[in-house]
C-alpha positions as CSV (number, residue, x, y, z in Angstrom):
1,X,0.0,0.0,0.0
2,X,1.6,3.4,-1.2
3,X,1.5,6.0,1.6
4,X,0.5,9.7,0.9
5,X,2.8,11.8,2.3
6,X,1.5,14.8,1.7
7,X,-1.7,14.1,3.4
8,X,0.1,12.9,6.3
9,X,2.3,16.2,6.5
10,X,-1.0,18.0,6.0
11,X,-2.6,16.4,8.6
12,X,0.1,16.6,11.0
13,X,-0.1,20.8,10.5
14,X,-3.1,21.0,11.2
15,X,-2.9,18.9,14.4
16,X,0.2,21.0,15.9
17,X,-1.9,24.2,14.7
18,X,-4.8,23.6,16.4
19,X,-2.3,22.9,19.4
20,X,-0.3,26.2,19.3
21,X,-4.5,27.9,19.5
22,X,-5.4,25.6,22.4
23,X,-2.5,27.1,23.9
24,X,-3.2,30.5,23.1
25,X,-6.6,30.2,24.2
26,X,-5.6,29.3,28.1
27,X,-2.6,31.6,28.2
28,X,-4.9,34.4,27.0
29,X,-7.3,34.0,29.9
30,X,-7.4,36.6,32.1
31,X,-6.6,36.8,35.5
32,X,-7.9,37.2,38.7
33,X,-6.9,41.3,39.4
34,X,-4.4,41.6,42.0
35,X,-3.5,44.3,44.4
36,X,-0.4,45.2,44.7
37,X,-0.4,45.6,48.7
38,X,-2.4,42.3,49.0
39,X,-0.1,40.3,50.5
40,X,2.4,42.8,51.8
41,X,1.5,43.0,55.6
42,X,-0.3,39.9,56.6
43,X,-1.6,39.4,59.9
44,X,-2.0,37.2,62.2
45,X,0.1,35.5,59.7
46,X,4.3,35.3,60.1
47,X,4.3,39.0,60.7
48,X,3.2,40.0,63.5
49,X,2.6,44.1,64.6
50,X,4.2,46.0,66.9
51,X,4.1,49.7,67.8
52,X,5.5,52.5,66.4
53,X,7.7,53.5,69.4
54,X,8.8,49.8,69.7
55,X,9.6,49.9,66.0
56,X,11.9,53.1,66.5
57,X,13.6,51.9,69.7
58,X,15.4,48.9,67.7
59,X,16.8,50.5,65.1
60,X,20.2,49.9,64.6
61,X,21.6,51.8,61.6
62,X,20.0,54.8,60.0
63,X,19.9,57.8,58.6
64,X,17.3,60.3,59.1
65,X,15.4,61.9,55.6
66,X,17.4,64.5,53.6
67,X,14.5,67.6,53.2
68,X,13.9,68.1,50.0
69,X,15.2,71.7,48.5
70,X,11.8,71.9,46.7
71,X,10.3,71.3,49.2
72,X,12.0,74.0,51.4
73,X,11.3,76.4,48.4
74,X,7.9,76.1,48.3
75,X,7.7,75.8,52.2
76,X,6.0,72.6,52.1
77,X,6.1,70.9,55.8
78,X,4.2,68.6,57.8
79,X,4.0,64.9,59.2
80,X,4.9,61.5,57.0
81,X,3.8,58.2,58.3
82,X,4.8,54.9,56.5
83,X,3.6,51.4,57.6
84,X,7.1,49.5,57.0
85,X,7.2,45.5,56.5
86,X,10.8,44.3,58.4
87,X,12.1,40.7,57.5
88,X,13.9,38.6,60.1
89,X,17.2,39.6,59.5
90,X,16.1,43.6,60.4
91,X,15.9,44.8,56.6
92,X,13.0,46.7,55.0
93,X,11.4,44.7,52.8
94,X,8.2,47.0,51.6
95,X,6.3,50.1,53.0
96,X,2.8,51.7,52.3
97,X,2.2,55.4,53.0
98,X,-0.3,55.9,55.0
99,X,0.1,60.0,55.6
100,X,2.0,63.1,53.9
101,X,3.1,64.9,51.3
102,X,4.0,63.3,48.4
103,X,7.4,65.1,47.9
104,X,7.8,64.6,52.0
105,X,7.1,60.7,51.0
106,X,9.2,60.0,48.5
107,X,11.9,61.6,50.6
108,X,10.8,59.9,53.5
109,X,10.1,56.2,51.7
110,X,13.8,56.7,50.2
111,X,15.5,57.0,53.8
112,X,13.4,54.4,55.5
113,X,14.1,51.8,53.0
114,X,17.7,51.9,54.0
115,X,17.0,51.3,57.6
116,X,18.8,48.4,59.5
117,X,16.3,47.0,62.8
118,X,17.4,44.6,65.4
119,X,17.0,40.8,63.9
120,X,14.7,39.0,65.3
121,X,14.7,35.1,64.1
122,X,12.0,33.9,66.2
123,X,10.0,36.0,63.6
124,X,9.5,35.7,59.9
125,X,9.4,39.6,59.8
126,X,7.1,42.5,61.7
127,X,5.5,45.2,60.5
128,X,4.6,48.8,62.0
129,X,4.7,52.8,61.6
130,X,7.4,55.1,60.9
131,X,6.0,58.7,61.7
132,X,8.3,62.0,60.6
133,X,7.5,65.4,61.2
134,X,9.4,67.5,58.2
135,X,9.2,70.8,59.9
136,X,10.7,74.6,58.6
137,X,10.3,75.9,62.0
138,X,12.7,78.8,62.4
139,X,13.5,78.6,58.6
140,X,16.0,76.0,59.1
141,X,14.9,72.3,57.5
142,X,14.6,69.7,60.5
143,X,13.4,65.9,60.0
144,X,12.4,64.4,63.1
145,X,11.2,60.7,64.2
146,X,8.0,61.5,65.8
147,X,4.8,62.5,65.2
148,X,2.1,63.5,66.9
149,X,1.0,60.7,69.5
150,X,-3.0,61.4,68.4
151,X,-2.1,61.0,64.8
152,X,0.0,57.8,65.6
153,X,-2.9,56.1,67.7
154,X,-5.7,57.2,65.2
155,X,-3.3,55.6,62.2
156,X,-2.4,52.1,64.4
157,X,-6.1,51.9,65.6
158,X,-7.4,52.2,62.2
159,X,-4.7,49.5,61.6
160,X,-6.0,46.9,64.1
161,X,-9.0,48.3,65.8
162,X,-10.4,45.2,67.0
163,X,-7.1,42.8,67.4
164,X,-3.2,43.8,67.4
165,X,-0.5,41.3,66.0
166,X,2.6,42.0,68.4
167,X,5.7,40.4,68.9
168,X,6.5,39.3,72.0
169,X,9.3,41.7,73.0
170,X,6.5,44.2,73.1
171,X,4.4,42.9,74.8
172,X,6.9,42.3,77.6
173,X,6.0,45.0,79.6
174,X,2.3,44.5,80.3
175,X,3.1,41.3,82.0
176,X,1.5,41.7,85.0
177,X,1.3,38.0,86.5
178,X,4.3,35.3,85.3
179,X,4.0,31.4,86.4
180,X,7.2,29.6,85.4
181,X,6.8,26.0,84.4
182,X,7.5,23.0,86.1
183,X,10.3,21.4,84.2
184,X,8.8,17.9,83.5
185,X,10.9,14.8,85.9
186,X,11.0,12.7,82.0
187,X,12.1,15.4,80.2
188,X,14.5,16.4,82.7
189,X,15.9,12.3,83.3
190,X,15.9,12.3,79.3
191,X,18.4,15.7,79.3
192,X,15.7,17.1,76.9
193,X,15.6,20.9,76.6
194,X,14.6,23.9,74.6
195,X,12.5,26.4,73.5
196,X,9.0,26.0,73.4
197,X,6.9,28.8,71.2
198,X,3.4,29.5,72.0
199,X,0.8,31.8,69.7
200,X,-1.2,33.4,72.6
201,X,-4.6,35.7,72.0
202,X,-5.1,37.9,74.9
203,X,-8.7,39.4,75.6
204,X,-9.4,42.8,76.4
205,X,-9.2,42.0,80.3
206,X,-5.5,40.8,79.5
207,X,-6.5,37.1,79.9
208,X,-5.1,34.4,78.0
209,X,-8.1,33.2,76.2
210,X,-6.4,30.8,73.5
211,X,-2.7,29.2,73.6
212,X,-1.5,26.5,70.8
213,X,1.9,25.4,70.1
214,X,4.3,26.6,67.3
215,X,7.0,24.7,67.8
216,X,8.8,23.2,70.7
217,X,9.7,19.4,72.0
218,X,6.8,16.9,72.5
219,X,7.7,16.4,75.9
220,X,7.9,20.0,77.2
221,X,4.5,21.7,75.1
222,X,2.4,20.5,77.9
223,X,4.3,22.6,80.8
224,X,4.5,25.3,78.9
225,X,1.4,25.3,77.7
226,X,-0.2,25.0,81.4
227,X,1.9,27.8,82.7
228,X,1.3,30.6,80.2
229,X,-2.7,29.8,80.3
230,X,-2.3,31.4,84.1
231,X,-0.6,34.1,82.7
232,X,-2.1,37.9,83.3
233,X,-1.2,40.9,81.2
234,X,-2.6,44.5,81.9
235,X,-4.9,45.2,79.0
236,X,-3.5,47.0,75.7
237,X,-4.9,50.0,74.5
238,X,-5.7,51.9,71.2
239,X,-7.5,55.4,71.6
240,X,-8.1,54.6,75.6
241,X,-10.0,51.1,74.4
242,X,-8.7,48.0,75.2
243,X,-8.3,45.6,72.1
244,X,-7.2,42.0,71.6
245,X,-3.7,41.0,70.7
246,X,-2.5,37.9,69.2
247,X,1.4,37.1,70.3
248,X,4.2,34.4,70.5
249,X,5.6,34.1,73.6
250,X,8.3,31.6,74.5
251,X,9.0,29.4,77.0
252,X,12.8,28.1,77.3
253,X,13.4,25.0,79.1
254,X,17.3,24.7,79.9
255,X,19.5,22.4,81.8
Protein backbone atom coordinates (compact mmCIF):
# COMPACT_ATOMS: atom_id res chain seq x y z
CA UNK A 1 0.00 0.00 0.00
CA UNK A 2 1.63 3.43 -1.19
CA UNK A 3 1.54 5.98 1.61
CA UNK A 4 0.48 9.67 0.94
CA UNK A 5 2.77 11.78 2.29
CA UNK A 6 1.50 14.79 1.67
CA UNK A 7 -1.69 14.07 3.43
CA UNK A 8 0.09 12.95 6.26
CA UNK A 9 2.30 16.22 6.49
CA UNK A 10 -1.02 18.02 5.97
CA UNK A 11 -2.59 16.43 8.63
CA UNK A 12 0.09 16.62 11.03
CA UNK A 13 -0.12 20.78 10.46
CA UNK A 14 -3.06 21.01 11.21
CA UNK A 15 -2.92 18.94 14.38
CA UNK A 16 0.21 20.98 15.87
CA UNK A 17 -1.86 24.18 14.72
CA UNK A 18 -4.76 23.57 16.39
CA UNK A 19 -2.30 22.85 19.37
CA UNK A 20 -0.27 26.16 19.25
CA UNK A 21 -4.50 27.91 19.45
CA UNK A 22 -5.35 25.56 22.41
CA UNK A 23 -2.53 27.05 23.93
CA UNK A 24 -3.22 30.47 23.13
CA UNK A 25 -6.57 30.23 24.21
CA UNK A 26 -5.61 29.34 28.07
CA UNK A 27 -2.60 31.56 28.23
CA UNK A 28 -4.87 34.36 27.04
CA UNK A 29 -7.34 33.97 29.90
CA UNK A 30 -7.39 36.61 32.07
CA UNK A 31 -6.64 36.85 35.47
CA UNK A 32 -7.87 37.23 38.66
CA UNK A 33 -6.90 41.31 39.39
CA UNK A 34 -4.36 41.60 41.96
CA UNK A 35 -3.53 44.31 44.36
CA UNK A 36 -0.38 45.21 44.68
CA UNK A 37 -0.44 45.59 48.68
CA UNK A 38 -2.35 42.27 49.00
CA UNK A 39 -0.06 40.33 50.52
CA UNK A 40 2.39 42.78 51.78
CA UNK A 41 1.46 43.00 55.58
CA UNK A 42 -0.25 39.90 56.57
CA UNK A 43 -1.60 39.44 59.92
CA UNK A 44 -1.98 37.15 62.21
CA UNK A 45 0.07 35.51 59.70
CA UNK A 46 4.26 35.35 60.08
CA UNK A 47 4.26 39.03 60.66
CA UNK A 48 3.16 40.04 63.45
CA UNK A 49 2.55 44.08 64.60
CA UNK A 50 4.18 45.96 66.89
CA UNK A 51 4.11 49.72 67.80
CA UNK A 52 5.48 52.46 66.40
CA UNK A 53 7.66 53.51 69.40
CA UNK A 54 8.83 49.81 69.69
CA UNK A 55 9.60 49.86 66.04
CA UNK A 56 11.87 53.08 66.54
CA UNK A 57 13.55 51.89 69.67
CA UNK A 58 15.43 48.92 67.71
CA UNK A 59 16.78 50.50 65.06
CA UNK A 60 20.17 49.87 64.64
CA UNK A 61 21.59 51.79 61.60
CA UNK A 62 20.04 54.81 60.05
CA UNK A 63 19.92 57.82 58.62
CA UNK A 64 17.27 60.29 59.11
CA UNK A 65 15.44 61.87 55.58
CA UNK A 66 17.42 64.53 53.57
CA UNK A 67 14.53 67.61 53.18
CA UNK A 68 13.91 68.12 50.04
CA UNK A 69 15.19 71.67 48.50
CA UNK A 70 11.84 71.93 46.75
CA UNK A 71 10.27 71.29 49.17
CA UNK A 72 12.00 73.96 51.42
CA UNK A 73 11.34 76.36 48.41
CA UNK A 74 7.92 76.09 48.30
CA UNK A 75 7.67 75.83 52.24
CA UNK A 76 5.97 72.58 52.13
CA UNK A 77 6.13 70.88 55.81
CA UNK A 78 4.15 68.58 57.80
CA UNK A 79 3.98 64.93 59.22
CA UNK A 80 4.88 61.51 56.97
CA UNK A 81 3.79 58.17 58.28
CA UNK A 82 4.76 54.88 56.47
CA UNK A 83 3.65 51.41 57.56
CA UNK A 84 7.15 49.46 56.95
CA UNK A 85 7.15 45.45 56.46
CA UNK A 86 10.76 44.30 58.40
CA UNK A 87 12.07 40.67 57.53
CA UNK A 88 13.92 38.59 60.11
CA UNK A 89 17.21 39.61 59.51
CA UNK A 90 16.13 43.56 60.39
CA UNK A 91 15.87 44.78 56.58
CA UNK A 92 13.04 46.66 55.05
CA UNK A 93 11.39 44.69 52.79
CA UNK A 94 8.21 46.98 51.61
CA UNK A 95 6.35 50.08 53.02
CA UNK A 96 2.84 51.75 52.28
CA UNK A 97 2.20 55.37 53.04
CA UNK A 98 -0.26 55.93 55.01
CA UNK A 99 0.12 60.02 55.60
CA UNK A 100 1.99 63.11 53.91
CA UNK A 101 3.05 64.95 51.25
CA UNK A 102 4.04 63.29 48.38
CA UNK A 103 7.43 65.11 47.86
CA UNK A 104 7.78 64.58 51.95
CA UNK A 105 7.06 60.68 51.03
CA UNK A 106 9.18 60.00 48.48
CA UNK A 107 11.94 61.57 50.65
CA UNK A 108 10.82 59.85 53.52
CA UNK A 109 10.11 56.16 51.74
CA UNK A 110 13.81 56.66 50.25
CA UNK A 111 15.49 56.97 53.78
CA UNK A 112 13.38 54.44 55.55
CA UNK A 113 14.06 51.80 53.00
CA UNK A 114 17.69 51.85 54.00
CA UNK A 115 17.01 51.32 57.60
CA UNK A 116 18.83 48.37 59.52
CA UNK A 117 16.35 47.04 62.82
CA UNK A 118 17.39 44.55 65.38
CA UNK A 119 16.98 40.76 63.87
CA UNK A 120 14.66 39.03 65.26
CA UNK A 121 14.73 35.09 64.15
CA UNK A 122 11.98 33.90 66.18
CA UNK A 123 10.01 36.01 63.58
CA UNK A 124 9.50 35.74 59.91
CA UNK A 125 9.45 39.59 59.75
CA UNK A 126 7.11 42.50 61.70
CA UNK A 127 5.47 45.25 60.46
CA UNK A 128 4.58 48.80 62.01
CA UNK A 129 4.69 52.76 61.55
CA UNK A 130 7.36 55.11 60.89
CA UNK A 131 6.05 58.67 61.66
CA UNK A 132 8.30 62.00 60.58
CA UNK A 133 7.50 65.40 61.22
CA UNK A 134 9.40 67.53 58.24
CA UNK A 135 9.22 70.83 59.91
CA UNK A 136 10.72 74.58 58.60
CA UNK A 137 10.28 75.86 62.01
CA UNK A 138 12.71 78.79 62.42
CA UNK A 139 13.49 78.63 58.58
CA UNK A 140 15.95 75.96 59.11
CA UNK A 141 14.92 72.32 57.51
CA UNK A 142 14.64 69.74 60.48
CA UNK A 143 13.40 65.89 59.98
CA UNK A 144 12.36 64.40 63.07
CA UNK A 145 11.24 60.69 64.17
CA UNK A 146 8.03 61.51 65.78
CA UNK A 147 4.76 62.50 65.16
CA UNK A 148 2.06 63.49 66.93
CA UNK A 149 0.99 60.73 69.46
CA UNK A 150 -3.02 61.40 68.41
CA UNK A 151 -2.07 60.95 64.75
CA UNK A 152 0.03 57.79 65.58
CA UNK A 153 -2.90 56.09 67.73
CA UNK A 154 -5.66 57.19 65.20
CA UNK A 155 -3.29 55.63 62.22
CA UNK A 156 -2.44 52.13 64.42
CA UNK A 157 -6.15 51.93 65.64
CA UNK A 158 -7.38 52.22 62.21
CA UNK A 159 -4.74 49.47 61.63
CA UNK A 160 -5.98 46.90 64.07
CA UNK A 161 -8.95 48.29 65.75
CA UNK A 162 -10.43 45.16 66.97
CA UNK A 163 -7.12 42.76 67.41
CA UNK A 164 -3.22 43.81 67.37
CA UNK A 165 -0.54 41.31 66.03
CA UNK A 166 2.58 42.00 68.43
CA UNK A 167 5.68 40.40 68.92
CA UNK A 168 6.49 39.28 71.98
CA UNK A 169 9.31 41.69 73.04
CA UNK A 170 6.50 44.22 73.11
CA UNK A 171 4.44 42.87 74.82
CA UNK A 172 6.95 42.30 77.57
CA UNK A 173 5.97 44.99 79.64
CA UNK A 174 2.26 44.53 80.33
CA UNK A 175 3.14 41.30 82.01
CA UNK A 176 1.50 41.70 84.99
CA UNK A 177 1.29 38.03 86.53
CA UNK A 178 4.28 35.31 85.31
CA UNK A 179 4.00 31.45 86.45
CA UNK A 180 7.24 29.56 85.37
CA UNK A 181 6.77 25.96 84.36
CA UNK A 182 7.53 22.98 86.11
CA UNK A 183 10.33 21.36 84.25
CA UNK A 184 8.82 17.86 83.47
CA UNK A 185 10.91 14.76 85.95
CA UNK A 186 11.02 12.65 82.04
CA UNK A 187 12.12 15.42 80.18
CA UNK A 188 14.51 16.40 82.66
CA UNK A 189 15.92 12.31 83.33
CA UNK A 190 15.91 12.35 79.28
CA UNK A 191 18.41 15.73 79.34
CA UNK A 192 15.66 17.13 76.94
CA UNK A 193 15.62 20.90 76.57
CA UNK A 194 14.64 23.86 74.56
CA UNK A 195 12.49 26.43 73.53
CA UNK A 196 8.98 26.04 73.37
CA UNK A 197 6.91 28.80 71.15
CA UNK A 198 3.40 29.49 71.97
CA UNK A 199 0.77 31.80 69.67
CA UNK A 200 -1.21 33.36 72.56
CA UNK A 201 -4.65 35.72 72.05
CA UNK A 202 -5.12 37.94 74.86
CA UNK A 203 -8.73 39.41 75.59
CA UNK A 204 -9.45 42.80 76.36
CA UNK A 205 -9.20 42.00 80.35
CA UNK A 206 -5.55 40.76 79.49
CA UNK A 207 -6.53 37.08 79.94
CA UNK A 208 -5.10 34.42 77.97
CA UNK A 209 -8.13 33.20 76.23
CA UNK A 210 -6.37 30.78 73.52
CA UNK A 211 -2.74 29.16 73.61
CA UNK A 212 -1.49 26.47 70.82
CA UNK A 213 1.94 25.37 70.11
CA UNK A 214 4.26 26.63 67.29
CA UNK A 215 7.02 24.70 67.76
CA UNK A 216 8.82 23.21 70.72
CA UNK A 217 9.70 19.44 72.01
CA UNK A 218 6.75 16.87 72.52
CA UNK A 219 7.68 16.41 75.93
CA UNK A 220 7.88 19.99 77.18
CA UNK A 221 4.53 21.71 75.11
CA UNK A 222 2.35 20.51 77.88
CA UNK A 223 4.26 22.56 80.84
CA UNK A 224 4.53 25.30 78.91
CA UNK A 225 1.39 25.30 77.71
CA UNK A 226 -0.18 24.99 81.42
CA UNK A 227 1.89 27.80 82.69
CA UNK A 228 1.34 30.64 80.15
CA UNK A 229 -2.68 29.84 80.34
CA UNK A 230 -2.25 31.40 84.11
CA UNK A 231 -0.59 34.11 82.73
CA UNK A 232 -2.06 37.89 83.32
CA UNK A 233 -1.25 40.92 81.24
CA UNK A 234 -2.65 44.53 81.92
CA UNK A 235 -4.94 45.21 78.96
CA UNK A 236 -3.54 47.03 75.67
CA UNK A 237 -4.88 49.98 74.47
CA UNK A 238 -5.67 51.93 71.25
CA UNK A 239 -7.46 55.44 71.63
CA UNK A 240 -8.13 54.61 75.56
CA UNK A 241 -10.03 51.10 74.43
CA UNK A 242 -8.71 48.01 75.15
CA UNK A 243 -8.29 45.59 72.14
CA UNK A 244 -7.21 42.00 71.65
CA UNK A 245 -3.67 41.01 70.70
CA UNK A 246 -2.53 37.86 69.18
CA UNK A 247 1.38 37.11 70.26
CA UNK A 248 4.21 34.43 70.49
CA UNK A 249 5.62 34.05 73.63
CA UNK A 250 8.29 31.56 74.52
CA UNK A 251 8.96 29.37 77.00
CA UNK A 252 12.75 28.07 77.31
CA UNK A 253 13.37 25.05 79.11
CA UNK A 254 17.32 24.71 79.85
CA UNK A 255 19.53 22.41 81.83
Amino acid sequence: MKINTTAIGIFILVCCSLILVCCSLVLSQPKAPQSPNASMFPCPGNYLYVPASYLIANRTDYAMPIYPPIAVQAKIQGDVVLKVLIDDRGNVKGFEPKKGNPILIAAAAEAVSKWKFKPDPDQKGVEGLVPLTFSLEGGSPLVKDTGPPELVDLLEASLRVEKLCMAGPAMAGYLLHRVDPDYPATAKAGHIQGDVVIEALIDKSGNIVGAKVVKGHPMLVGAALEAVKQWRYSPYKIGGEPVEVETFITVRFHM
